[in-house]
N, C-alpha and C positions, 0 to 999 in steps of 0.2 A: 428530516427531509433529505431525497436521495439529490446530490449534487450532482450536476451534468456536465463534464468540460465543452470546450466549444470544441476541441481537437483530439480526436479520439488517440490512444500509444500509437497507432499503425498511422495515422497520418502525421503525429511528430516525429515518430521512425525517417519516415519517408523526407519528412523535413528538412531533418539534420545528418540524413544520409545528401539530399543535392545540395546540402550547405559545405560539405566536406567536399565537394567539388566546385563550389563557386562562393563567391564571398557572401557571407552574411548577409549585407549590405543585399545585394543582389535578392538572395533568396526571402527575404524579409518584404522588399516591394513586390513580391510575386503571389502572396500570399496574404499581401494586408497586412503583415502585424509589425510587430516592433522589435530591433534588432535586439534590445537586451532580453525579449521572450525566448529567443532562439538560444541565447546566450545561457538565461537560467535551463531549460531545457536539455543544453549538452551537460553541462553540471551536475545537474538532478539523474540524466544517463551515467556518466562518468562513477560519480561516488555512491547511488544509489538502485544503479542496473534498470531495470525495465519496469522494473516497480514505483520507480522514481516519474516515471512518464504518466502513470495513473492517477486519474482523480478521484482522490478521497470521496468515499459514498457515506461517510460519516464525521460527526466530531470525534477527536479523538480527544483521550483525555492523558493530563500531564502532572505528576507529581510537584508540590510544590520543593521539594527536597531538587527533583530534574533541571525545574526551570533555575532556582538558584544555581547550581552546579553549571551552567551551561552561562550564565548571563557574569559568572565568574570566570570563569571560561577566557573568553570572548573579552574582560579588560585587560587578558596579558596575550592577547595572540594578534597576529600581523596580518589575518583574514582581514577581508571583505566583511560585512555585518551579512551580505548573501550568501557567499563562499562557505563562511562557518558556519552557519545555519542549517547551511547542503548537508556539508560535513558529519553535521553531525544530526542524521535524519530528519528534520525538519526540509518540509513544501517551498519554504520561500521566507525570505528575511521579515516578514512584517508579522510574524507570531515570537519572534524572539525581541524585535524591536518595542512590541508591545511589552513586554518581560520586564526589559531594561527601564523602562517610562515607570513601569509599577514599581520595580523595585528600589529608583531615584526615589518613589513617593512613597514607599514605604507600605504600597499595597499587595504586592504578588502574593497572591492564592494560588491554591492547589484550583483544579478547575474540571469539576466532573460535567460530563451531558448530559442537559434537561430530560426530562421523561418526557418523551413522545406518545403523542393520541393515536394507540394504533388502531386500526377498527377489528383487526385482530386480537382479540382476548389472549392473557396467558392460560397453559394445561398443563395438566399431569405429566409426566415423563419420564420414563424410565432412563436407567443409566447406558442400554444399549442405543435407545436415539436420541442421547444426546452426542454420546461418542459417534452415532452416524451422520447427523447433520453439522458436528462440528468438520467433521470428517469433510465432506460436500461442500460446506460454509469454505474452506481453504482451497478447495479447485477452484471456486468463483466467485474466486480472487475477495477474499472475504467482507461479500456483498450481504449484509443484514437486512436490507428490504427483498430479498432476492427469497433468501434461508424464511421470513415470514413467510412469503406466497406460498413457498413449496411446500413447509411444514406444518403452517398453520398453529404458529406457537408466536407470541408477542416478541417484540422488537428490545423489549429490556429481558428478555430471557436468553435471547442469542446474544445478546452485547455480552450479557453477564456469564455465560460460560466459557466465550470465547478469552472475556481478560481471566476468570481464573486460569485457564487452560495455558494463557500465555504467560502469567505472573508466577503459576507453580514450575516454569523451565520446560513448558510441555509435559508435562505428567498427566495422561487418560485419567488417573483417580480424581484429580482434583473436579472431573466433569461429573463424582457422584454427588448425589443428593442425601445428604447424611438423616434426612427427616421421612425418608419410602423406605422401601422394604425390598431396596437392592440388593444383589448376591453380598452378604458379610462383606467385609473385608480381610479378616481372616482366610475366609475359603478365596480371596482371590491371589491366585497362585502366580509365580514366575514367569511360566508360561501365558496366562492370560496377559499379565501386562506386557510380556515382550508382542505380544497379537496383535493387541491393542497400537502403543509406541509403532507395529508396522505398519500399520492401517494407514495413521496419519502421517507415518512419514512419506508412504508411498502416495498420497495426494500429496504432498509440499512436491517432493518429487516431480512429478508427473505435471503438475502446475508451472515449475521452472522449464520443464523439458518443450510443453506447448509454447509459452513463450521466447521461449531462447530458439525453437523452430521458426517462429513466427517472424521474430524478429531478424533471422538470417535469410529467410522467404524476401521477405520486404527488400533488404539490402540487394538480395541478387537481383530481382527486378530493377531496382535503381539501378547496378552496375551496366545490366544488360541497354538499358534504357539512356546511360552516358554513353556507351560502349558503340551502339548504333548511331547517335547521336554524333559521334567524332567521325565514324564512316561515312556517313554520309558525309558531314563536314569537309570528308577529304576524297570525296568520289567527285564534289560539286567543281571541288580546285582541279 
């Protein structure tokens, strides 16, 4: 299921852009919500960039090797149980606090996502689209109900090239299908995979580039928007 924040990045941008000029405190009753929302929000900005402001459109899944390492972590360090969390890429303190509870009880699992009923069938695919819709899958912002509509290929076929595609270091090969009758691998030369490696580097690219625009759009309207705000302020005196 595709999860929906209540606050899209551009309105927590905008958020924590008039929080940076007026207290927390302040901007939290203006807006309904609660001061340590705003607070994990700058956090998730800080340590985790623009990405950190995004609502997961999926489960993600976590090695049980990870969560140990992390919930070890976390008994020799002077964080926050939220702070470290941020830190170290996790959404929010209550998936590592979960960790900790298992691992007092002697239960933490590895933890893959259930199979989804998608009404989209999986298909055939060649090694060119999959390297093109992993390709597309990384401009937006790597939305898997997004990459079904478009593609018309099942929700566990794009989950599952995307983790290979991330688990082999970004390597284009790991997106072939060793069981079709894709170009050798042999015949796939230097040149192909430097092609390849630029394709997807130029969406990662081009993905940062839109929102780091987007993100500096947002702030100047806010400045402009305090900026008038003071003038006024001091036309009225």
């Amino acid at each position: 299921m595709c999860r929906k924040g209540k606050y899209s990045v551009e309105q927590k941008l905008a958020i924590l852009s008039e929080a940076s000029h007026c207290t927390t405190q302040e901007v939290a009753r203006k807006y309904g919500i609660h001061n340590r929302t705003i607070t994990t929000w700058r956090r998730l900005y800080t340590y985790q960039g623009i990405d950190g402001l995004r609502s997961v459109h999926y489960n993600r899944s976590y090695s049980k090797k990870l969560k140990l390492s992390l919930v070890k972590k976390y008994q020799t360090s002077n964080d926050s149980l939220e702070l470290f969390a941020i830190k170290h890429g996790l959404k929010s303190k209550n998936l590592l606090a979960r960790w900790i509870i298992q691992y007092n009880e002697s239960k933490l699992k590895a933890y893959t996502p259930r199979k989804r009923d998608s009404i989209m069938p999986g298909r055939r695919t060649t090694f060119e689209e999959r390297l093109s819709i992993i390709e597309e899958l990384i401009k937006h912002d790597i939305n898997y109900n997004w990459a079904v509509d478009k593609y018309h290929v099942s929700y566990q076929q794009v989950y599952s090239w995307y983790q290979k595609y991330r688990k082999s270091g970004n390597d284009p090969q790991s997106l072939r299908d060793r069981r079709g009758k894709a170009k050798p691998q042999d015949d796939w030369t230097e040149i192909d995979q430097l092609r390849a490696q630029n394709r997807l580097l130029k969406a990662q690219l081009l993905r940062k580039e839109m929102e780091e625009a987007y993100a500096k759009k947002v702030m100047e309207i806010r400045n402009r928007e305090v900026d008038n705000s003071t003038n006024n302020k001091q036309s009225k005196s």
